[in-house]
C-alpha positions in Angstrom: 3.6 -17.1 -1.9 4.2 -15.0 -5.0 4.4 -11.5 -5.1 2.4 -9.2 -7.6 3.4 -5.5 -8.0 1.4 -2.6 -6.8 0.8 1.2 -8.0 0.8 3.5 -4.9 -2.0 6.1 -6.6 -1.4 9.1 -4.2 0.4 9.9 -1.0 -1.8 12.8 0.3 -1.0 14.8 3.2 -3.7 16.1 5.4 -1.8 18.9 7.1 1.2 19.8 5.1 2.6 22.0 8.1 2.8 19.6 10.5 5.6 17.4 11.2 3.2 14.6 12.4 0.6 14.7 9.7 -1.2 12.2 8.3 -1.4 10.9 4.4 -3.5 9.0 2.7 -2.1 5.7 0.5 -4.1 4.4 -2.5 -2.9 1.1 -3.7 -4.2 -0.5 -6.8 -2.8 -3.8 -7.9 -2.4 -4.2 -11.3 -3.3 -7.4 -11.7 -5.6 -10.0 -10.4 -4.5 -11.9 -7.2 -6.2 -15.4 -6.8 -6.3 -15.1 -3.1 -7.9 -18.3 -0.7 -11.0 -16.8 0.5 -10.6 -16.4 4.4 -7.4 -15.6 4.3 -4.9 -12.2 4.9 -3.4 -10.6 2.3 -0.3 -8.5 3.4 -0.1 -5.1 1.2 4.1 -4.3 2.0 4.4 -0.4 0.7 7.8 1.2 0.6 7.6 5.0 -0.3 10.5 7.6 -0.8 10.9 11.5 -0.6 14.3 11.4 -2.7 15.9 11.4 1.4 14.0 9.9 3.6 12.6 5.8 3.1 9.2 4.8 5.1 7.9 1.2 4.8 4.6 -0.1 5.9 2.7 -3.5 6.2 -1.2 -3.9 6.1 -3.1 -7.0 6.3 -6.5 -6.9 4.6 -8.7 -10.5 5.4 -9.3 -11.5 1.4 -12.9 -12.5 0.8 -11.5 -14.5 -2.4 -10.0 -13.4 -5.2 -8.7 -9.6 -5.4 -9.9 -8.5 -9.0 -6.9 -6.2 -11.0 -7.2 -2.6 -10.5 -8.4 -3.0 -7.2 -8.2 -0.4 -4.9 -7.1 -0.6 -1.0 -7.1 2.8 0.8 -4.7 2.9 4.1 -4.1 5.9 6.4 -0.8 6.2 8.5 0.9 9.1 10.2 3.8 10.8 8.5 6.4 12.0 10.6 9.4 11.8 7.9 8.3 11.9 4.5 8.3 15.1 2.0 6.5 14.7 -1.2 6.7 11.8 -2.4 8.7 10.8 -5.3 9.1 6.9 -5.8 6.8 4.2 -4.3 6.6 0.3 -4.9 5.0 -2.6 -3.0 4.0 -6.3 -3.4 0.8 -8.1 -2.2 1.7 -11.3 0.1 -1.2 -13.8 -0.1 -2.3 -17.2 0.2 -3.0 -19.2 -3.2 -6.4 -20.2 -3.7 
């Protein structure tokens, strides 16, 4: 398995007064990832308020190979996180 890094485009909360809000996380790899058609891809996200640390894993099923600049949009509940001020993530795949 390699890992290829990923840009986390925007962390957008849907309710910014409420403690158990929800945001939305763009991820666009930056470059192509030769992925075995059939197979899950696992998008690991880590993002950071300058405090508090939230990780996340989510498995997308890869109908082949994921072209660069693709985007993946995920939606989680935030129950910790501020703004967010650093973010980073890899893509975990099968090799086609």
């Amino acid at each position: 398995m390699l890992d290829v890094a990923v840009t986390v485009a925007n962390g957008t909360p849907f309710n910014a007064d409420s403690v158990n809000s929800v945001i939305t996380i763009a991820v666009t790899n930056t470059d192509a990832v030769p992925c075995k058609t059939g197979t899950n891809a696992y998008y690991y996200i880590s993002l950071s308020d300058g405090t508090n640390n939230e990780t996340y894993t989510f498995v997308v099923t890869a109908p082949g190979a994921i072209e660069a600049d693709h985007e993946e949009t995920f939606v989680v509940e935030n129950t910790t996180l501020d703004e967010v001020t650093t973010s980073s993530g890899v893509i975990y795949y099968t090799a086609a």
